[in-house]
N, C-alpha and C positions, 0 to 999 in steps of 0.2 A: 420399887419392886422390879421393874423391867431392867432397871440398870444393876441390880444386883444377879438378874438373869445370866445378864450378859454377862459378868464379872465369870460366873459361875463356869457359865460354857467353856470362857475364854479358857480359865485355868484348867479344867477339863481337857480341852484339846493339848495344850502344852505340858501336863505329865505324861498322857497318854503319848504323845507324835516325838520327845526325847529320845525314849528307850525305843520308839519303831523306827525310828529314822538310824538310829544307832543299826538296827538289825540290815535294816533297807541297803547300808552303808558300810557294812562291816569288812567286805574285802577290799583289801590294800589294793589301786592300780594293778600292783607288778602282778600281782595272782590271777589275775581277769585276762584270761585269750583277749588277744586283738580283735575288735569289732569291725569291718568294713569299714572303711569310710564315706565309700560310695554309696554305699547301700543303706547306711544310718541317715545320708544327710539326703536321701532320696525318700527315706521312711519320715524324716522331717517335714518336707514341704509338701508329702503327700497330708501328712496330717494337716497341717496347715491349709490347706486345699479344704480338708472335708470342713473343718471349722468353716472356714467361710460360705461353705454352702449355707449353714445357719442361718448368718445376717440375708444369703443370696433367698433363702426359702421367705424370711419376713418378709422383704421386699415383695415376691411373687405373690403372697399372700394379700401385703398388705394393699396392694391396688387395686383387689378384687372387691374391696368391702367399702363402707361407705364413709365418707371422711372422719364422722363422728367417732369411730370406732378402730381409725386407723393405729395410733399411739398402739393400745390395747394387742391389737393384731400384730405387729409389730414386736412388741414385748414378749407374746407369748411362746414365737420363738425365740428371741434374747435372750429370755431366762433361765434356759435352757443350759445354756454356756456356763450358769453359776451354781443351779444345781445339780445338775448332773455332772458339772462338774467336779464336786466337792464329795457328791456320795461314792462316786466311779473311786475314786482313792481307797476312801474311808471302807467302803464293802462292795462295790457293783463290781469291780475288775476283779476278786475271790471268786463272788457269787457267779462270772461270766465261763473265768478259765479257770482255775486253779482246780490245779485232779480232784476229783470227788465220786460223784454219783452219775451215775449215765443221763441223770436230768436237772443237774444243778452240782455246780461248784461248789470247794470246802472253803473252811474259813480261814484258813493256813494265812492266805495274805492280806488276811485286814489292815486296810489300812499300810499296805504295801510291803508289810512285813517282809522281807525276806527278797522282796522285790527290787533291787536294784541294776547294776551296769555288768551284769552276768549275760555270757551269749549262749551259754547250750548247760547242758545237763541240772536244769531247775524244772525238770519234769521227771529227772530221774528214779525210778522205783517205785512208774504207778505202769497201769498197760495202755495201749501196748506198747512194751520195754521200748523197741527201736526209736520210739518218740521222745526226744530228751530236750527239745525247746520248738518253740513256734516259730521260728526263725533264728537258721543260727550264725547270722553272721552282723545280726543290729542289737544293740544291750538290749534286755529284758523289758528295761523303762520305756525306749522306745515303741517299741511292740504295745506296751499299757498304755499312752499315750495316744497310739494312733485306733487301737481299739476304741480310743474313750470319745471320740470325736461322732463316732459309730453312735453310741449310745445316746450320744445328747441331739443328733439330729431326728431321729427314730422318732422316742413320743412327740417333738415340734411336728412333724407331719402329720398327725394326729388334731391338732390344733384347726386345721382348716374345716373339718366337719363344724364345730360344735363355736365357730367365730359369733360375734356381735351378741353372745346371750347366759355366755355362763361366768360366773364368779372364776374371779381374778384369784379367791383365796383356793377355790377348789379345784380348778384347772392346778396351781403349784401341788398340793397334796393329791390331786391326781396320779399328777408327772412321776412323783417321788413312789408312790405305791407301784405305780403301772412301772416304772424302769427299773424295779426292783422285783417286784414279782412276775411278770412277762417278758420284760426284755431279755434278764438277765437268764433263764432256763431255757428260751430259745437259742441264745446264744452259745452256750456252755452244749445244749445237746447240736447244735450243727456246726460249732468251727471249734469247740474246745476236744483236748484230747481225752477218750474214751466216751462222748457224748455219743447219746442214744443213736443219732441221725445223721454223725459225719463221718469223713476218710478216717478220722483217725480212729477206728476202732470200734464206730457202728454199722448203721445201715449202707450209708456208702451214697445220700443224694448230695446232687452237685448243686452248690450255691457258692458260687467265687466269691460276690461280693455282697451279697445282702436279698434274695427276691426274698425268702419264706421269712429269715429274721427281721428283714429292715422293712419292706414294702407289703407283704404279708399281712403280717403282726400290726401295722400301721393301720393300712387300711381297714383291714377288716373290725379293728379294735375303732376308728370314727366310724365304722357306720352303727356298729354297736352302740357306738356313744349319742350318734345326732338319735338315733330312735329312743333311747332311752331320755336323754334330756327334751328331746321336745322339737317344734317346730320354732321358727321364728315368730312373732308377733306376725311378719307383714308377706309370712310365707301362706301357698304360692302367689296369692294377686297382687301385693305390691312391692315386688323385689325391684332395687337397684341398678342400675349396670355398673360395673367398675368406674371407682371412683378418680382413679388413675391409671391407665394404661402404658407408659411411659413407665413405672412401678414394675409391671406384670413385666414386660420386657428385661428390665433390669435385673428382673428376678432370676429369671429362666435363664440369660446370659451368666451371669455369678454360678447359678446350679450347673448349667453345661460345663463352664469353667473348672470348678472345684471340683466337679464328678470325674476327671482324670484323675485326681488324689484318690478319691472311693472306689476306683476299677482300679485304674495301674496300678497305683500304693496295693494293693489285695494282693498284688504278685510278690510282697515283702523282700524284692531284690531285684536288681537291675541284671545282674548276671545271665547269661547266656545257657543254655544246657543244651541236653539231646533228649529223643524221644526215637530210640531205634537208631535209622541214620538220617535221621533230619536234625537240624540246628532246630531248638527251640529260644524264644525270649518273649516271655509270660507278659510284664510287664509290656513290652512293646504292642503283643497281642491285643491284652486288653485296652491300650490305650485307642487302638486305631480300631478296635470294634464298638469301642464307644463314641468314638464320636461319628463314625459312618452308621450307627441304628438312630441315633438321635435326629442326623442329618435327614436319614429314611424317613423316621414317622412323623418329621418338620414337613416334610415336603410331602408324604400322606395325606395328612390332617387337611395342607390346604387345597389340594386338589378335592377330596371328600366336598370342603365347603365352598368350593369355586360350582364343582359340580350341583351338589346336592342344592345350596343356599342363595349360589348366586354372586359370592363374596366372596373372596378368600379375608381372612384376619389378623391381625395383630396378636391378638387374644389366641385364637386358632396355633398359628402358628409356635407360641410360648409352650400353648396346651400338650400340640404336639410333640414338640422336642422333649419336654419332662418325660410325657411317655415312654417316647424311644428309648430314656436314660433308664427309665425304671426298668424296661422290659429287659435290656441286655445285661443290669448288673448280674443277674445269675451265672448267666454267660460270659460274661466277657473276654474272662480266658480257657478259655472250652472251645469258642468258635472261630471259625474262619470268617473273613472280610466281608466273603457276600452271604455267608450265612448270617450277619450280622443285617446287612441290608433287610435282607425276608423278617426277621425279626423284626428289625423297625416299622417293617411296613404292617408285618401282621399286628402287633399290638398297638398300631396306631387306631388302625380302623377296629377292631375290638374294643377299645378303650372311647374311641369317639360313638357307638355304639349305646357304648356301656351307661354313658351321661344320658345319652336321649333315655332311655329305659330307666332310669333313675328319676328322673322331669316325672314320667309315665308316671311312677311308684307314687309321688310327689312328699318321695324322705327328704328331710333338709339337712342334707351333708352340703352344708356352706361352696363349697368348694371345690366338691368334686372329689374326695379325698381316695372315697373307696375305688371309684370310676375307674381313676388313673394310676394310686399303687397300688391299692388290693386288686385292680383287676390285671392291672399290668405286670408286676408281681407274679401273678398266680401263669398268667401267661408265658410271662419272660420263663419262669421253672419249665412248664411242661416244654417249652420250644428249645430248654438249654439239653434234657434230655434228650429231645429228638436230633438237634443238630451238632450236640460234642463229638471232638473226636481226639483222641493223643496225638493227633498229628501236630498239633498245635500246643500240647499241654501232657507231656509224658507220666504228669502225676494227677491226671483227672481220668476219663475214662469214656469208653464209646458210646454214641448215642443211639437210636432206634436205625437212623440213615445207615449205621455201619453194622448193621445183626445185632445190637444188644438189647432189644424189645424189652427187659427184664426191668432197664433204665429206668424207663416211663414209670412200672407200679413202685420204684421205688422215691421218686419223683411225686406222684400220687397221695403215697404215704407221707411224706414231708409237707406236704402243704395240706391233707387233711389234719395232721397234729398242729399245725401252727393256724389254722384257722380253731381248731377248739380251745388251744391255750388263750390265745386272743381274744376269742369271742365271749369265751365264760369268764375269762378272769377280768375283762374289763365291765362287764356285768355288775360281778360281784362289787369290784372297786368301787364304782359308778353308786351300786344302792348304798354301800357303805359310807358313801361321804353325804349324800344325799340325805339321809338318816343323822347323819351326825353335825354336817358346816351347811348342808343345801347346795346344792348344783347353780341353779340358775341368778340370775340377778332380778331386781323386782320390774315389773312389768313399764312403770313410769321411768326405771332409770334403762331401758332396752329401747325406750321411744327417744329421749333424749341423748342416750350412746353413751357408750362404756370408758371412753376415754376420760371425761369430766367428772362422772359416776365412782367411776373405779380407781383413778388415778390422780382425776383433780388438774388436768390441763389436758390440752388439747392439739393435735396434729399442724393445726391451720391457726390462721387469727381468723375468730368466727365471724370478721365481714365475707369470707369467702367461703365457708364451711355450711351446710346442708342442715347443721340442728335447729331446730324448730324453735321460732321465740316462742 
């Protein structure tokens, strides 16, 4: 029966992907404007960049948790790469950009329909008019591509709430509902054109690179998640400490790494512009405001715990740098170098804040998830509003520092809409699987660890591994 499934699919896909690959493909070279080359093969390795955050986020992840469950941890950002890869094609990159409704994309490009090595005028005849590609000087593909990188790291940030205790099958059919029904309308109303919430023909808040869609939506949707699925067994009296630290490191190195793809890459060109009579270069901005806020709330974070605890950490210091990265992607190309600093510095200690009051709560977000992107996230927005200025970015717009106080409510209003899409729609998801496959894993296989449970091997050879004879 299963092998007649597969058969079935198989053929499925290939009548269907002929005649759309034929559409996807239909103009000749010679009829295609010249694409940059600079600028496509920079749009390349930014993608490349954000993918590896992926593997870079497992890693940070997986050192936190305890060896039994590390495979698991590991995996469940991995998997990430194959499905959202796969649906990002088939309908999430339609559902993301393609003209439609002010809160969700049409279905024009399933499946990439239409989608191919075109650079401008594939938005032509929706509003507003003047907007006729998302970049126009790298193929259409590419731009789908490095969007898609976006999509598949989003729900894995999600994953660190709800670590060591929910089904392997449900967390997948999580992934697949959540990056289709949440991902995908947040996105389409803040970076797609005539979306509710972006420059191109909405409200007008500023998110360069992901705070309300990617760190937002994230966060707020695991803390959503660890309340509804539950505590841990051994939550709060007999929690762990990381089971690898050398891991966590690894992690946050690969994410600072790759996170110049997910800031600079967002400036979709390397080219040079004006803003009045200043040289602008977007890219360049955001590269060097990303890594000086990261640097900030690295170096935050450990003075906080030299002072407050006695220690500065290893751990600390991993925590901090994510931070920094979360908090400036809003910003990145909005702000100036030391308004980047203040950034780092302020979302460090808010976010180091954020965790003790969380302990306080005593929610079991694994991980810290909401702590450091929902809250950093939420921060990085309202501080992108305060500190933007065109001096830097002639197509963004001024922040509260320069008279536009107006910035802020609308700043406000973006991260109150992506806290309620998040919040309710991961609810819903959440009962509905619950109801249908069960959330959690059974109690005997959460004491023995998910990896053996779930997957049937193991991280370690268990003369050195933590699971219980």
């Amino acid at each position: 029966m299963f092998k007649k499934v597969v058969m079935i699919g198989a053929m499925t896909l290939v009548f269907l992907g002929v005649p759309l690959m034929g559409n996807a493909f239909a103009q000749t070279p010679a009829a295609l404007p010249a694409a940059d080359p600079g600028d496509t093969a920079f749009m390349l390795i930014s993608a490349a960049l954000v993918l590896l955050m992926t593997p870079g986020l497992a890693f940070f992840y997986g050192g936190f948790v305890r060896s039994r469950n590390v495979l698991n941890t590991l995996l469940m950002s991995f998997v990430l790469m194959a499905i959202v890869g796969v649906t990002w094609i088939l309908w999430g990159y339609s559902l993301s950009f393609a003209p439609g409704l002010p809160f969700i994309g049409g279905l024009q490009w399933l499946g990439l329909n239409g989608v191919g090595l075109e650079i401008t005028d594939y938005l032509k005849g929706s509003n507003p008019p003047e907007v006729v590609s998302y970049a126009g000087t790298i193929p259409h593909q590419a731009f789908m591509i490095y969007q898609a990188m976006f999509a598949i790291i989003t729900p894995a940030l999600i994953s660190g709430a709800i670590a060591e205790r929910m089904s392997f099958r449900a967390y997948c059919l999580f992934v697949l509902l959540w990056s289709t029904f949440i991902y995908a309308p947040l996105a389409h109303m803040v970076w797609a054109k005539g979306g509710f919430l972006g420059l191109y023909g909405g409200l007008g808040a500023l998110d360069f690179a992901g705070g309300t869609v990617v760190h937002i939506s994230s966060g707020v949707s695991a803390l959503v998640a660890a309340i509804v699925l539950g505590p841990r067994k051994t939550h709060p009296h007999r929690l762990s400490p990381p089971h690898n630290v050398p891991f966590i490191l690894l992690g946050a190195g690969l994410l600072w790494f790759g996170w110049f793809g997910f800031n600079a890459g967002s400036a979709l060109s390397v080219a040079s512009g004006t803003s009045g009579n200043l040289v602008t270069n977007v890219a360049t901005t955001a590269f060097v405001a990303t890594n000086t806020s990261a640097a900030a709330a690295a170096l935050m974070w450990l003075i906080l715990e030299g002072v407050l605890r006695g220690k500065p950490t290893a751990v600390g210091a991993a925590t901090g740098a994510v931070a920094g990265l979360v908090g400036i992607t809003p910003a990145a190309g909005f702000v100036t170098p030391l308004s980047a600093i203040l950034i780092g510095f302020i979302t460090a200690v808010v976010c180091f804040y954020a965790i003790s009051f969380k302990h306080k709560l005593e929610i079991d977000d694994a991980l810290d998830t909401y702590p450091v992107h929902g809250v950093g996230g939420t921060v990085g927005a309202i501080l992108t509003a305060i500190f933007a200025t065109t001096q830097v970015n002639g197509a963004g717009k001024e922040g509260v520092l320069r008279g536009n106080f107006g910035e802020l409510g609308v700043e406000l209003v973006a991260i109150a809409i992506a806290y309620a899409i998040a919040g309710v729609g991961t609810w819903i998801i959440l009962k509905v699987i619950d109801a249908t496959v069960g959330l959690r894993v059974k109690e005997e296989a959460e004491f023995q660890g998910l990896d053996i449970n779930e997957h049937g091997e193991e991280g370690y050879n268990s003369e050195f591994g933590d699971r219980p004879t």
